[in-house]
mmCIF file of the C-alpha atoms, coordinates in Angstrom:
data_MODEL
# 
_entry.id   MODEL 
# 
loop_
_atom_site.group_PDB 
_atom_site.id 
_atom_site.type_symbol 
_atom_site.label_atom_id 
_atom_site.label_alt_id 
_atom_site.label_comp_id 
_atom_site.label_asym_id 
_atom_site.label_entity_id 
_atom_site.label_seq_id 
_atom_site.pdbx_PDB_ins_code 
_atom_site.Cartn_x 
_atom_site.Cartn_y 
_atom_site.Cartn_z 
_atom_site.occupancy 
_atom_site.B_iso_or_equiv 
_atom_site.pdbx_formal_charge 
_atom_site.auth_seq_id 
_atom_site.auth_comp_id 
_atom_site.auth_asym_id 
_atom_site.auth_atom_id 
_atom_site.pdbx_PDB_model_num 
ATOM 1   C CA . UNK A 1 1   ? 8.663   -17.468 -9.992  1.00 0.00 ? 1   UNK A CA 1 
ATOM 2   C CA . UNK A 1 2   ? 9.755   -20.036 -6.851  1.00 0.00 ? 2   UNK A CA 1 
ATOM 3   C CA . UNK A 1 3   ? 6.960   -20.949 -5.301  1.00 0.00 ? 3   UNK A CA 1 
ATOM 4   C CA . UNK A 1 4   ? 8.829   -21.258 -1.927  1.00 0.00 ? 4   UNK A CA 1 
ATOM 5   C CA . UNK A 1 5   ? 9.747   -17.736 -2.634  1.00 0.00 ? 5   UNK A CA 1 
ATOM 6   C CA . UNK A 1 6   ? 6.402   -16.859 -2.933  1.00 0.00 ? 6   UNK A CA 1 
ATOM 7   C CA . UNK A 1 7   ? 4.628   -18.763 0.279   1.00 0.00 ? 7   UNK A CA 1 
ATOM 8   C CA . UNK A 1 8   ? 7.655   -17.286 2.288   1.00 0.00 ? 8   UNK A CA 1 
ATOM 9   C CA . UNK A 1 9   ? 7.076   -13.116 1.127   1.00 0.00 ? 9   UNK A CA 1 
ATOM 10  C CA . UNK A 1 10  ? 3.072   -13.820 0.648   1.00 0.00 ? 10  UNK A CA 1 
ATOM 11  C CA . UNK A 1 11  ? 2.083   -16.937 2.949   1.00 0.00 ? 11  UNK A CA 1 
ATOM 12  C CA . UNK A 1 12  ? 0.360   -18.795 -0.116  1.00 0.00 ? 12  UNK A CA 1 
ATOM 13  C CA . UNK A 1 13  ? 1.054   -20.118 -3.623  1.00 0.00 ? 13  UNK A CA 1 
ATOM 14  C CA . UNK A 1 14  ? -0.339  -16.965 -4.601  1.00 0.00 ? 14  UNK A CA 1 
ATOM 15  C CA . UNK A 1 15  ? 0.465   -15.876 -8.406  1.00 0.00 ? 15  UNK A CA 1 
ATOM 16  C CA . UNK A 1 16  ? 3.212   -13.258 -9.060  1.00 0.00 ? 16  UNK A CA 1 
ATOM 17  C CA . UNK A 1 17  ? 5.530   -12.581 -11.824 1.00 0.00 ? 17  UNK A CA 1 
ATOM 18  C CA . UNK A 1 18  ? 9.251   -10.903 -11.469 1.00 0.00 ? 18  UNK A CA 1 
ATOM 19  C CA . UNK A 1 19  ? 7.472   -7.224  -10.612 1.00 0.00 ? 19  UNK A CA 1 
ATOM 20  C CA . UNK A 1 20  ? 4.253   -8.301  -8.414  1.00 0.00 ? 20  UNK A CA 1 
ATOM 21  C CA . UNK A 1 21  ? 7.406   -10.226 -6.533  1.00 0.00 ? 21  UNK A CA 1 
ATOM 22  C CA . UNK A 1 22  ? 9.302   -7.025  -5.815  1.00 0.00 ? 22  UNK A CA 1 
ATOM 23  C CA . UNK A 1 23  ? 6.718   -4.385  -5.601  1.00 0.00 ? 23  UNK A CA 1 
ATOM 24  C CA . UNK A 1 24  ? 4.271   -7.036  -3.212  1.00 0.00 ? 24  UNK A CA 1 
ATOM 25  C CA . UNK A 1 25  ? 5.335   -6.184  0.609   1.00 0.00 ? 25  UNK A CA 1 
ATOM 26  C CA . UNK A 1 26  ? 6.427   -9.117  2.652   1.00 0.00 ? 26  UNK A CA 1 
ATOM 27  C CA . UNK A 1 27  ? 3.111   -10.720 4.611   1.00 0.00 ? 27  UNK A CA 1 
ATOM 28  C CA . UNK A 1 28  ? 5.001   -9.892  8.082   1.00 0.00 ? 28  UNK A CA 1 
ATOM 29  C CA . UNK A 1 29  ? 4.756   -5.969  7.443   1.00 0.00 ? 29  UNK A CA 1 
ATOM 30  C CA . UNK A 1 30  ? 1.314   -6.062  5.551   1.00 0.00 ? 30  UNK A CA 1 
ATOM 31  C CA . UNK A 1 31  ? -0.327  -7.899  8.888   1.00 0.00 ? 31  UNK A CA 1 
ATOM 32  C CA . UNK A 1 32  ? 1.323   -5.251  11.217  1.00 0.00 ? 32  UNK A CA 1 
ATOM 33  C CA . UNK A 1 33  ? -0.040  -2.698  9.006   1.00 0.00 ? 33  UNK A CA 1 
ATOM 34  C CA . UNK A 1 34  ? -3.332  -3.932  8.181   1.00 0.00 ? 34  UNK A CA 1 
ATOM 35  C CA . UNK A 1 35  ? -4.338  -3.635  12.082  1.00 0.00 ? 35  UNK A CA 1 
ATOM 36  C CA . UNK A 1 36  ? -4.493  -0.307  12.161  1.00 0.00 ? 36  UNK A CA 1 
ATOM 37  C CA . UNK A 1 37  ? -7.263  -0.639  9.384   1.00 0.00 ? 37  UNK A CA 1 
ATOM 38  C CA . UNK A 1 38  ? -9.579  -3.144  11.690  1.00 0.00 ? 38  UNK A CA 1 
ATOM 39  C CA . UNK A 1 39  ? -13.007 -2.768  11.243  1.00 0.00 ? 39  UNK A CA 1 
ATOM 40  C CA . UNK A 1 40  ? -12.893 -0.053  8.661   1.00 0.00 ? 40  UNK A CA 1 
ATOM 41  C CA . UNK A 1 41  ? -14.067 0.855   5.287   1.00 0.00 ? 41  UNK A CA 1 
ATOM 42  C CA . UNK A 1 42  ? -10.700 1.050   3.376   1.00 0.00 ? 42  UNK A CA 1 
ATOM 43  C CA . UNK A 1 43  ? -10.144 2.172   0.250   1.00 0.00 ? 43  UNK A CA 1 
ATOM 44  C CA . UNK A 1 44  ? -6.373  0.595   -1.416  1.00 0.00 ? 44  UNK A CA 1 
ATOM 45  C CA . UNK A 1 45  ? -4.740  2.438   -4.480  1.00 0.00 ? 45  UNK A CA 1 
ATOM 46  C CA . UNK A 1 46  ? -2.359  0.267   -6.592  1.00 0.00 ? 46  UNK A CA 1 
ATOM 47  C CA . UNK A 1 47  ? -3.783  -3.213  -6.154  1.00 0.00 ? 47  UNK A CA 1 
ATOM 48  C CA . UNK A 1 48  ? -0.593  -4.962  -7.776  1.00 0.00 ? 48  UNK A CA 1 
ATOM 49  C CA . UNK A 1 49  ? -1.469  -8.803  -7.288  1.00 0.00 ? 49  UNK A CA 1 
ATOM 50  C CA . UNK A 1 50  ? -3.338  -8.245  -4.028  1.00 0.00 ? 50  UNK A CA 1 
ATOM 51  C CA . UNK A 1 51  ? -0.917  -9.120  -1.295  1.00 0.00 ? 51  UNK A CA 1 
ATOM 52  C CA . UNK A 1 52  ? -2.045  -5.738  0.705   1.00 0.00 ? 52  UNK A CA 1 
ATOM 53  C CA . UNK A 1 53  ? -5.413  -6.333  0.093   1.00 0.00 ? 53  UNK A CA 1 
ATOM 54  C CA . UNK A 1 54  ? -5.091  -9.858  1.421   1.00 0.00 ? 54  UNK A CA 1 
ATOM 55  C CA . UNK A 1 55  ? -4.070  -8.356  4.883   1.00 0.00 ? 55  UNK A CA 1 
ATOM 56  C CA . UNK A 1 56  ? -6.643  -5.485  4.788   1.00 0.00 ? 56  UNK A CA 1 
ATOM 57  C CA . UNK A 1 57  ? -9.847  -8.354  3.785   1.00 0.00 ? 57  UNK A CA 1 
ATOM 58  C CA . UNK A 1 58  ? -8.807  -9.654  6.740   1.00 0.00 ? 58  UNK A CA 1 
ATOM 59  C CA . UNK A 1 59  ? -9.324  -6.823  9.282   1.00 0.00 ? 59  UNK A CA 1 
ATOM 60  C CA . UNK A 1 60  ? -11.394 -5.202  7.588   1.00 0.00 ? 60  UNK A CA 1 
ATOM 61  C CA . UNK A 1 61  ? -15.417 -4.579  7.292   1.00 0.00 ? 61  UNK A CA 1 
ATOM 62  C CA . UNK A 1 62  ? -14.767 -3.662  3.611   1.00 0.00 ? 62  UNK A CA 1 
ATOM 63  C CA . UNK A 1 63  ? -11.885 -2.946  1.030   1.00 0.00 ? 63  UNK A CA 1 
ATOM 64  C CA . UNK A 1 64  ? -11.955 -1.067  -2.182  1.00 0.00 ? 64  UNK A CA 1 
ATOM 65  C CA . UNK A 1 65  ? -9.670  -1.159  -4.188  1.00 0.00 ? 65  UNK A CA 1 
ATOM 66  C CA . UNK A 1 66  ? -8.492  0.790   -7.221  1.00 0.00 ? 66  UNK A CA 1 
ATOM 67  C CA . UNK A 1 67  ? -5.883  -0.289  -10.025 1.00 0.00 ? 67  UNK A CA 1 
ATOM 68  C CA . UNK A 1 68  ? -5.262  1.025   -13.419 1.00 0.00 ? 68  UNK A CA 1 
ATOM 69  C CA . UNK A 1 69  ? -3.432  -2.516  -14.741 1.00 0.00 ? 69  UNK A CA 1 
ATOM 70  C CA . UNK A 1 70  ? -6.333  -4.775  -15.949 1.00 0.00 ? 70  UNK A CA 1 
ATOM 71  C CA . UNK A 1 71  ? -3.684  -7.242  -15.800 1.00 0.00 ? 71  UNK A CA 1 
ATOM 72  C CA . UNK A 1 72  ? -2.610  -7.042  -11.984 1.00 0.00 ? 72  UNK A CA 1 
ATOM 73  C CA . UNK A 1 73  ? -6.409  -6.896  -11.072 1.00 0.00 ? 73  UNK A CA 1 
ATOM 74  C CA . UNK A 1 74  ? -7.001  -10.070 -13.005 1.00 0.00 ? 74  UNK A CA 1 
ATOM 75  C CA . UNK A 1 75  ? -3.857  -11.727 -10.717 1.00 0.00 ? 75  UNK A CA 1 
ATOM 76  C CA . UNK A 1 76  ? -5.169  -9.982  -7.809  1.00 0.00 ? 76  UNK A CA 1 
ATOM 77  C CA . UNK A 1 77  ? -9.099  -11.368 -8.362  1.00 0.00 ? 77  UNK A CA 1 
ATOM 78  C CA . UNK A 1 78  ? -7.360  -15.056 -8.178  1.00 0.00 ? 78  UNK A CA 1 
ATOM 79  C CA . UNK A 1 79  ? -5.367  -14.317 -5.254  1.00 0.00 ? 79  UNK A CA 1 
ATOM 80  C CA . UNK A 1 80  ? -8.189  -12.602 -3.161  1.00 0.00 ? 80  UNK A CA 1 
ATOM 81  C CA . UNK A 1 81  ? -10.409 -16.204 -4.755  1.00 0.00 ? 81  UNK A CA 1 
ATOM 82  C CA . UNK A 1 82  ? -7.340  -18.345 -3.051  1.00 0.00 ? 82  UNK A CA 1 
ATOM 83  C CA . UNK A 1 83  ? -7.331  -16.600 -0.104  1.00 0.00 ? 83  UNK A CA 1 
ATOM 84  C CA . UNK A 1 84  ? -11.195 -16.707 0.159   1.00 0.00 ? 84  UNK A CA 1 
ATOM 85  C CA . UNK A 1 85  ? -11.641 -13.366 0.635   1.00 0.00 ? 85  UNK A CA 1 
ATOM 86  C CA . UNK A 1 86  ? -13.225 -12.205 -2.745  1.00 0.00 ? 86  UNK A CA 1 
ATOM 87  C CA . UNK A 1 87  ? -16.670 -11.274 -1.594  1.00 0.00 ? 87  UNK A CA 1 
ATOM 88  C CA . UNK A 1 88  ? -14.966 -9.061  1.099   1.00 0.00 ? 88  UNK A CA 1 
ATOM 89  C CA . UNK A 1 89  ? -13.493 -6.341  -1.529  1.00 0.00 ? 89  UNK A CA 1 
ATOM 90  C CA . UNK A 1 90  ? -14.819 -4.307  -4.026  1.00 0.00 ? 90  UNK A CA 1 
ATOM 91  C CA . UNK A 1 91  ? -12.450 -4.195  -7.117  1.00 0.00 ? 91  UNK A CA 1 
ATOM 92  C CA . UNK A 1 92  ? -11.968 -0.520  -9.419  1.00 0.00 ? 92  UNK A CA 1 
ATOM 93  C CA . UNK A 1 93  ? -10.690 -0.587  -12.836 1.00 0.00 ? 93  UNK A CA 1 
ATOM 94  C CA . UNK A 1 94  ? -9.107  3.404   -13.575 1.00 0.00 ? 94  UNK A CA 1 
ATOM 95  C CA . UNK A 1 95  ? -6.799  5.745   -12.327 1.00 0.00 ? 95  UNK A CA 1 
ATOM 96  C CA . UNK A 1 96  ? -7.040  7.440   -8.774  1.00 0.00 ? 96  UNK A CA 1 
ATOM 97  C CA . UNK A 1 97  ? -6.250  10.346  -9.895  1.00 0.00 ? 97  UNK A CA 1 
ATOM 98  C CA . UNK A 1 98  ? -9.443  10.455  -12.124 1.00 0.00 ? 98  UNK A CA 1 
ATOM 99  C CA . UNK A 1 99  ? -11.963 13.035  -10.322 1.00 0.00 ? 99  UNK A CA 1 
ATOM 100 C CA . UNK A 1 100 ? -15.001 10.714  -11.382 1.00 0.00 ? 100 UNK A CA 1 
ATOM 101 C CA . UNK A 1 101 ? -13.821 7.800   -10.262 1.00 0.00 ? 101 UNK A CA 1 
ATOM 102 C CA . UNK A 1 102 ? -13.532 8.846   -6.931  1.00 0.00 ? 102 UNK A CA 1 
ATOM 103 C CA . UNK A 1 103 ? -16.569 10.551  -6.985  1.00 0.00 ? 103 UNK A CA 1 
ATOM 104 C CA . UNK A 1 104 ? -18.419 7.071   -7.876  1.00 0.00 ? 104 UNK A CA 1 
ATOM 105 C CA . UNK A 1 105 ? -16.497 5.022   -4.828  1.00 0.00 ? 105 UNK A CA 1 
ATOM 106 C CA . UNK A 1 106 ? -18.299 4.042   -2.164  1.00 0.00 ? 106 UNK A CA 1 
ATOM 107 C CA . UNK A 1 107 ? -18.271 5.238   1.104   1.00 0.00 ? 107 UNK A CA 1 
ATOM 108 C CA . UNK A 1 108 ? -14.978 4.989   3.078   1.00 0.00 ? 108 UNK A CA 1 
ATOM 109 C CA . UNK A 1 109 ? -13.132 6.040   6.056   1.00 0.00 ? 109 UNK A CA 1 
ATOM 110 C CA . UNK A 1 110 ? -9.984  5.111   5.898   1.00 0.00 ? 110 UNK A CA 1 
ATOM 111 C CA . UNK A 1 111 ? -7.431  4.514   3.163   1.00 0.00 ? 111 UNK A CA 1 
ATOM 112 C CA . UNK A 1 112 ? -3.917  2.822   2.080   1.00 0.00 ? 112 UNK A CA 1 
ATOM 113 C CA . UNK A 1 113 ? -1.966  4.396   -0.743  1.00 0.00 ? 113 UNK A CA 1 
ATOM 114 C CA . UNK A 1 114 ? 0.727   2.197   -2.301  1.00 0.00 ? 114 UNK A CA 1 
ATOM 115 C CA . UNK A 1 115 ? 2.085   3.908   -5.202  1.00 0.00 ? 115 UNK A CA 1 
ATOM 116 C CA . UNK A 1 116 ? 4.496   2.137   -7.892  1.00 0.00 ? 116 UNK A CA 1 
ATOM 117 C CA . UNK A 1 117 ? 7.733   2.886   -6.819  1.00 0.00 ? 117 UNK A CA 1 
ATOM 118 C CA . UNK A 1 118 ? 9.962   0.078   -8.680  1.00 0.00 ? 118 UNK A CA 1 
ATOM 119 C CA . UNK A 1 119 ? 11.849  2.488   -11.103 1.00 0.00 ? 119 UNK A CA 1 
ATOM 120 C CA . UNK A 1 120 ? 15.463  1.134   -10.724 1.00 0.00 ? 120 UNK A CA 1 
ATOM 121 C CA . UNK A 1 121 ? 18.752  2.282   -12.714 1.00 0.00 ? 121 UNK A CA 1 
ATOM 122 C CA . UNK A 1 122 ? 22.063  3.886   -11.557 1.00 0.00 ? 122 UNK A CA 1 
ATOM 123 C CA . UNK A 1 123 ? 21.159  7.639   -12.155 1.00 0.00 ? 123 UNK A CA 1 
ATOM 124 C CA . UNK A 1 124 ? 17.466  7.266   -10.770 1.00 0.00 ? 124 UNK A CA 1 
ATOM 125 C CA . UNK A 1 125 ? 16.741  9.309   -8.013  1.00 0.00 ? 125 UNK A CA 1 
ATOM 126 C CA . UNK A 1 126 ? 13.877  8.743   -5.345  1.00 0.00 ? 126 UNK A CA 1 
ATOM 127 C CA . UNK A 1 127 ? 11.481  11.748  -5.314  1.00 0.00 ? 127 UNK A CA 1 
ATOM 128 C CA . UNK A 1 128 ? 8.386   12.819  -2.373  1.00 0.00 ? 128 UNK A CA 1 
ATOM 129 C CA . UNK A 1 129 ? 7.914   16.005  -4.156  1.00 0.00 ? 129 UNK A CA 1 
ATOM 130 C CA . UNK A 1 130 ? 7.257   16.349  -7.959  1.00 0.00 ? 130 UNK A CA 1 
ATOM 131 C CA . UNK A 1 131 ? 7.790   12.482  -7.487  1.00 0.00 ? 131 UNK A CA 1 
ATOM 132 C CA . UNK A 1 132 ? 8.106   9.613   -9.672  1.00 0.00 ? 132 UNK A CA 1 
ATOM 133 C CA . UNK A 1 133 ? 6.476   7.117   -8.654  1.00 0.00 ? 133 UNK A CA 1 
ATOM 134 C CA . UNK A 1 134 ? 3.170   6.112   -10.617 1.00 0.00 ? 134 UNK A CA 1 
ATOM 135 C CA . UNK A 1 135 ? 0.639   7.503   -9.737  1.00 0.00 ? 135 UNK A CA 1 
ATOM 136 C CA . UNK A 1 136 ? 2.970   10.197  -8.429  1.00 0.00 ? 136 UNK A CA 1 
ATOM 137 C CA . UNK A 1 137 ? 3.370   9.724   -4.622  1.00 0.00 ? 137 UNK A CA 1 
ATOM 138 C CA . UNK A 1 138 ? 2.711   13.604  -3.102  1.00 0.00 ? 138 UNK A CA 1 
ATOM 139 C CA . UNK A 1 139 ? -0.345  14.177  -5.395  1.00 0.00 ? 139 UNK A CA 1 
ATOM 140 C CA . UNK A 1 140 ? -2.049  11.161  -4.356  1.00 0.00 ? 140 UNK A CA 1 
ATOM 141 C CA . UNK A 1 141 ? -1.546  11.578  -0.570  1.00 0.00 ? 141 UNK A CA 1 
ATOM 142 C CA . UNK A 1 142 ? -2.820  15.147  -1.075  1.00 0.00 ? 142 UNK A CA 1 
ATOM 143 C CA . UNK A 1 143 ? -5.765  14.191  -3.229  1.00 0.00 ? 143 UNK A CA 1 
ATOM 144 C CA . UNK A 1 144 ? -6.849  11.328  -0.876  1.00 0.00 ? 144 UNK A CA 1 
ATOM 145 C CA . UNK A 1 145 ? -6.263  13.491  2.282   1.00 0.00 ? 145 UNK A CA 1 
ATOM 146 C CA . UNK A 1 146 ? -8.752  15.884  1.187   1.00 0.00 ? 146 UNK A CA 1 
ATOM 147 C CA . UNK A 1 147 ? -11.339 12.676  1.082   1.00 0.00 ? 147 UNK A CA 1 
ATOM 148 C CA . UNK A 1 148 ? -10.202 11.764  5.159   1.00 0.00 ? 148 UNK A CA 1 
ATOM 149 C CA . UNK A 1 149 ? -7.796  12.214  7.448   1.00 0.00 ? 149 UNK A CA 1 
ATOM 150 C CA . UNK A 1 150 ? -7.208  8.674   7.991   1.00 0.00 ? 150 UNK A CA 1 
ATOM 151 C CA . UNK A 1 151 ? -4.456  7.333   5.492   1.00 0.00 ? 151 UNK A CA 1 
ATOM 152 C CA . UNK A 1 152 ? -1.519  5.401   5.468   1.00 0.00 ? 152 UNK A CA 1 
ATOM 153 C CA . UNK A 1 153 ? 1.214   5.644   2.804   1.00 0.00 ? 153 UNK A CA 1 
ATOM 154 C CA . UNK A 1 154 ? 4.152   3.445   1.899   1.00 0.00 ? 154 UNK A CA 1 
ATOM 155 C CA . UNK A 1 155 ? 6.925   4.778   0.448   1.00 0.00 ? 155 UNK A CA 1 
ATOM 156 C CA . UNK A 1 156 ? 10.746  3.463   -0.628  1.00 0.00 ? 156 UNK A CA 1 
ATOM 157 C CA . UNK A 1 157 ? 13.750  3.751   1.729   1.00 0.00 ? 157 UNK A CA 1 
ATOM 158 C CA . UNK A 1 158 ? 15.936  6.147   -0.421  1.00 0.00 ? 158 UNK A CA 1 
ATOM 159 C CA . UNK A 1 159 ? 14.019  9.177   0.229   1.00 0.00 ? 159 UNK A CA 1 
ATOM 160 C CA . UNK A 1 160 ? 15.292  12.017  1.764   1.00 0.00 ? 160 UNK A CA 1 
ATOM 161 C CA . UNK A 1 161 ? 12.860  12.321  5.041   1.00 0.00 ? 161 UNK A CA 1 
ATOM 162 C CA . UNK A 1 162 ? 12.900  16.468  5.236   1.00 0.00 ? 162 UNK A CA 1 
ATOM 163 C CA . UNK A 1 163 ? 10.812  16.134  1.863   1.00 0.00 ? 163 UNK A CA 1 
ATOM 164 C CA . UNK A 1 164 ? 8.118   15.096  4.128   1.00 0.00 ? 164 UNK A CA 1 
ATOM 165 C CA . UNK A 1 165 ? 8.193   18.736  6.214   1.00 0.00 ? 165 UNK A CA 1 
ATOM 166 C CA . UNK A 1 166 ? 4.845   20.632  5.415   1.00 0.00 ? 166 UNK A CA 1 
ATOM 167 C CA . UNK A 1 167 ? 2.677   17.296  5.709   1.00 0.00 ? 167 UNK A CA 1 
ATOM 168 C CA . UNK A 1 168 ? -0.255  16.781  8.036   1.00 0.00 ? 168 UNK A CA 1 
ATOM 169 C CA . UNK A 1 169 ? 0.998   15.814  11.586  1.00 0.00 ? 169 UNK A CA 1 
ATOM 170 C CA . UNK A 1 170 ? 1.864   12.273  10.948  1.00 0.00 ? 170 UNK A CA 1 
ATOM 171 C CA . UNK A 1 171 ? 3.954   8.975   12.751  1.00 0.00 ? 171 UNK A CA 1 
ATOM 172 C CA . UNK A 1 172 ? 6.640   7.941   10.627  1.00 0.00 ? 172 UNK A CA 1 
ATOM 173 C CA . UNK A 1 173 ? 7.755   4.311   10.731  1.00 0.00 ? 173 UNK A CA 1 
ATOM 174 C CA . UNK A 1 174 ? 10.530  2.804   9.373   1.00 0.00 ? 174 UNK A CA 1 
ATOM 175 C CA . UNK A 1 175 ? 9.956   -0.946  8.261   1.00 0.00 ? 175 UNK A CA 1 
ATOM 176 C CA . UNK A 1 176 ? 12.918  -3.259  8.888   1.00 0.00 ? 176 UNK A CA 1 
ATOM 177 C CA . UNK A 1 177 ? 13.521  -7.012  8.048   1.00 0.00 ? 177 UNK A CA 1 
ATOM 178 C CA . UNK A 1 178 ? 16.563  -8.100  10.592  1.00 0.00 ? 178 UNK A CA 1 
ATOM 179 C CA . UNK A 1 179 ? 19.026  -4.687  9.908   1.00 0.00 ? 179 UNK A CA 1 
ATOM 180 C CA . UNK A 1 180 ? 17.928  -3.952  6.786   1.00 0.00 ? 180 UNK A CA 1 
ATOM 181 C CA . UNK A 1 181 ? 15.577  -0.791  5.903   1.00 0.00 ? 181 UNK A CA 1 
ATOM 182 C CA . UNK A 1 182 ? 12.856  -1.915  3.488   1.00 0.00 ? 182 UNK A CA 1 
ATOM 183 C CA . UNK A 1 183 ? 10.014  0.877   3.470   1.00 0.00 ? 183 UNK A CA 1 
ATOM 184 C CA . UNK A 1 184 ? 8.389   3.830   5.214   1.00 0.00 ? 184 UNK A CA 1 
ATOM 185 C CA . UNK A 1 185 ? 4.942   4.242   6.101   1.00 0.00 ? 185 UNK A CA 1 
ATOM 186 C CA . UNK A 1 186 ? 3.392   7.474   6.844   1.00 0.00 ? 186 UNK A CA 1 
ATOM 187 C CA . UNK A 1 187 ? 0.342   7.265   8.855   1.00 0.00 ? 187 UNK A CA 1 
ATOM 188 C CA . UNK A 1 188 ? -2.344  10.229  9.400   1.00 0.00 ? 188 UNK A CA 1 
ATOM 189 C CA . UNK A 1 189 ? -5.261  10.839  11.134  1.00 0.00 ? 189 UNK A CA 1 
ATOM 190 C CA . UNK A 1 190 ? -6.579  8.289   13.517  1.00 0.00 ? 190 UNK A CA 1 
ATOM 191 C CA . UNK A 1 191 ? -3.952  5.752   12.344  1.00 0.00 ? 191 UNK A CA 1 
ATOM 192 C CA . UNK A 1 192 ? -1.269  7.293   13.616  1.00 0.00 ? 192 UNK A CA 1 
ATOM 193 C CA . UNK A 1 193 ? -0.393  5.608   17.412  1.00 0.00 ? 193 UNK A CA 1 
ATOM 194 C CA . UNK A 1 194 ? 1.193   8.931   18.026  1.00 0.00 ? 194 UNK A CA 1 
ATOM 195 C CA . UNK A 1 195 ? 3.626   11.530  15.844  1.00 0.00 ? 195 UNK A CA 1 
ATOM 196 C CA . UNK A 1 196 ? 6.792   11.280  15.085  1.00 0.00 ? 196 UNK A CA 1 
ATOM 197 C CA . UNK A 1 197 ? 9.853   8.509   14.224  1.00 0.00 ? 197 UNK A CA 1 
ATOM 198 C CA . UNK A 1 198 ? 8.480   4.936   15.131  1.00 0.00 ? 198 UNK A CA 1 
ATOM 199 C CA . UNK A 1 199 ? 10.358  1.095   14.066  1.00 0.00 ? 199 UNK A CA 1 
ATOM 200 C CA . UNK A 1 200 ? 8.828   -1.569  13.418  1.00 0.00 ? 200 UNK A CA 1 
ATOM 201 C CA . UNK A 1 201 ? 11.475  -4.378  13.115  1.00 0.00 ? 201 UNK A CA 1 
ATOM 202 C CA . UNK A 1 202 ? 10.661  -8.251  11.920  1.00 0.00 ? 202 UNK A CA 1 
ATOM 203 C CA . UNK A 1 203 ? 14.036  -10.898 12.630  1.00 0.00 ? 203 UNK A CA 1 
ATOM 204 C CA . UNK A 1 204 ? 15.166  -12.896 10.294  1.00 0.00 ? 204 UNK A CA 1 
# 
């Protein structure tokens, strides 16, 4: 990987390989969405190599976090290390999905779903329902609602948005770098500023 490709997404010389690259969200959207997280017990599905959990250790009074590749959590242990935020998040090794693994977490109140969306190919097409991404994206968000109110989730650009009608009252916002449309989040509960379509735009 460049590392000025790295320090520019991430902010560091943070370790990533071709897929932590494209499936870690630029630093500039993580910060903006790690605020709404201040002060709050968070859990995080889909550690990846940490870049999320970076932002949310910063804000927050404690982040849990759950991923089913031993190998990301080993790249996302060193990353948290470099960023010198280790002793502020608690790491999970197992699926989300897994009814006794959630049962064992510790106490939350909050929480930021980022499933593994980067399924690419000319004849794939992006699901919300029955979806594909791993762990599939509705079943988490409904499992994980039923724990609190408060989530966010962060989903690809390609959906089609009336797949999200029959959802929990939530703000939908659109994630741009200069023109270009790079992610939705869905926020519920107590993180949502309000309900509805929302932007948030970084220039480039």
């Amino acid at each position: 990987m460049n590392p000025n490709a790295i320090r520019e997404k991430f902010g560091d010389d943070y370790i990533a390989d071709d897929r932590t690259f494209m499936m870690g969200i630029d630093q500039r959207f993580t910060a903006n969405m790690a605020e709404r997280f201040r002060g709050r017990r968070v859990l995080e599905t889909c550690t990846g190599a940490g870049f999320t959990t970076i932002a949310l250790a910063r804000v927050a009074s404690q982040v849990i976090t759950v991923e089913i590749d031993r190998y990301r959590q080993t790249q996302a242990k060193k990353n948290l290390k470099k960023a010198g935020l280790l002793g502020s998040v608690t790491f999970v090794s197992g699926s989300i999905l897994d009814q006794s693994l959630l049962a064992g977490l510790p106490p939350f109140d909050a929480a930021f779903l980022d499933p593994d969306w980067a399924i690419t190919g000319p004849d794939h097409v992006y699901r919300f329902l029955h979806s594909n991404t791993q762990p599939p994206a509705d079943t988490l968000l409904k499992t994980i609602l039923e724990l609190t109110e408060n989530v966010a989730i962060v989903l690809p650009p390609l959906l089609n948005t009336g797949e999200f009608a029959g959802l929990p009252p939530n703000e939908c916002q659109m994630l741009y770098l200069g023109e270009s449309h790079e992610l939705y989040c869905l926020y519920f509960g107590d993180l949502a500023a309000g309900f509805g379509d929302t932007a948030f735009r970084v220039s480039v």
